[in-house]
C-alpha positions as CSV (number, residue, x, y, z in Angstrom):
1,X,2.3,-15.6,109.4
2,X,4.6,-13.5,108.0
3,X,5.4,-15.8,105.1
4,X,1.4,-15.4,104.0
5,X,1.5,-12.0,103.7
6,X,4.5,-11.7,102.1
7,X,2.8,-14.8,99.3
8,X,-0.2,-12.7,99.3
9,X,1.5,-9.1,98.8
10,X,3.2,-11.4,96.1
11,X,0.4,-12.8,94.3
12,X,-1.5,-9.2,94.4
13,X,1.2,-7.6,92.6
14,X,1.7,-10.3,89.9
15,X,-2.1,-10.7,89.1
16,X,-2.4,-7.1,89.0
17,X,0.7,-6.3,86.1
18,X,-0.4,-9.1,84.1
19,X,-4.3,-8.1,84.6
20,X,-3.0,-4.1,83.2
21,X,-1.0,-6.3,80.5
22,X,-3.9,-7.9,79.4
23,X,-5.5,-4.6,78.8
24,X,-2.7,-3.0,76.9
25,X,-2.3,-6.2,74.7
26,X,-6.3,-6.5,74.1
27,X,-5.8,-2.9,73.3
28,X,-2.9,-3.2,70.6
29,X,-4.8,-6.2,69.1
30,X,-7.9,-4.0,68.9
31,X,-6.2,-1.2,66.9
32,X,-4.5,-3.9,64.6
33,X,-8.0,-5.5,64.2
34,X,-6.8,-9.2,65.8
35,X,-8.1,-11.8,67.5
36,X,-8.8,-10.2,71.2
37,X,-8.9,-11.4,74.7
38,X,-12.1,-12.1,75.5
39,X,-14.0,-9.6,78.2
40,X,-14.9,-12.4,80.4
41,X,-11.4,-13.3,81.0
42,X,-10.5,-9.1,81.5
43,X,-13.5,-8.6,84.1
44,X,-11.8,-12.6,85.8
45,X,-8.7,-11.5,86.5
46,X,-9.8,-8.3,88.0
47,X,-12.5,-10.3,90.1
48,X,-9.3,-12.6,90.9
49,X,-7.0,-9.4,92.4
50,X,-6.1,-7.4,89.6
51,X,-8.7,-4.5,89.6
52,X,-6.0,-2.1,90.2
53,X,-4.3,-3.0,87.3
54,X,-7.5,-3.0,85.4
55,X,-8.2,0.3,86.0
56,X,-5.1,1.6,85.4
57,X,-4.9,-0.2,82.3
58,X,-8.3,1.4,81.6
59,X,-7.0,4.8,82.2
60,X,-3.3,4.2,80.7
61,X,-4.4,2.2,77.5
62,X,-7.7,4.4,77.1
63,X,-9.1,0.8,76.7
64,X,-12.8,-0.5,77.8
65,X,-13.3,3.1,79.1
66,X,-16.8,3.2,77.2
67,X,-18.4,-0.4,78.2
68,X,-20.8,0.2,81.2
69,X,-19.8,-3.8,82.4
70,X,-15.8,-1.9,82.7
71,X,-16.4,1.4,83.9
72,X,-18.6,0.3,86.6
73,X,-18.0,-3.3,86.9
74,X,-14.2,-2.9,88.1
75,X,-14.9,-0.4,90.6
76,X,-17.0,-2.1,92.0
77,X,-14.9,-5.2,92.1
78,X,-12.5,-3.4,93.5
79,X,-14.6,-2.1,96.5
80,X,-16.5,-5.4,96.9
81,X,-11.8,-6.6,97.2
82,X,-11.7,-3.7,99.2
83,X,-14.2,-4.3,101.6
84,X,-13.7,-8.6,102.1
85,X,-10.0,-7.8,103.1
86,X,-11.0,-5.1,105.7
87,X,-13.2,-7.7,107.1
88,X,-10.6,-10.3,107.1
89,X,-8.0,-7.9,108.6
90,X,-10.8,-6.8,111.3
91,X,-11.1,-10.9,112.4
92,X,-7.3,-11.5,112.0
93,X,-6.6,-8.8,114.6
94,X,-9.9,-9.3,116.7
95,X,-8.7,-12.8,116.7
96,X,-4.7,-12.2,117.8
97,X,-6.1,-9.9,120.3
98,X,-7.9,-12.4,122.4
């Protein structure tokens, strides 16, 4: 058990630097008028973990702060994250308690 939450603690905190990366690079490329990442993939790797680092790299990069999909799209992601791993923590104790 302890070895999952460890992977898991693990996997949030990678997907989450490279999801605030993302930003900051789409950002750079933006100002230097390249080729960008793509929003789709932005808003996927918040849905996939990484809405903290979205919205830091929001606040940090000044990036996406104007698009309505963004400013209300990750926090919402981030509550509906929120909210699934309160119900999964509820059932993993209700279920070690029995």
């Amino acid at each position: 058990m302890q070895l999952l939450i460890y992977s898991i603690l693990i996997y949030w905190v990678a997907v989450n630097v490279v999801t605030f990366a993302l930003f900051g690079i789409d950002k750079r490329k933006a100002q230097q008028s390249k080729w960008r990442i793509e929003e789709s993939t932005l808003l996927l790797w918040a849905a996939f973990g990484g809405s903290i680092g979205a919205l830091l790299g929001m606040k940090v990069w000044h990036h996406k702060t104007l698009h309505r999909k963004f400013t209300w799209g990750i926090p919402a992601i981030l509550i509906a994250q929120l909210t699934l791993a309160g119900v999964i923590v509820y059932y993993i104790v209700t279920l070690l308690s029995i």
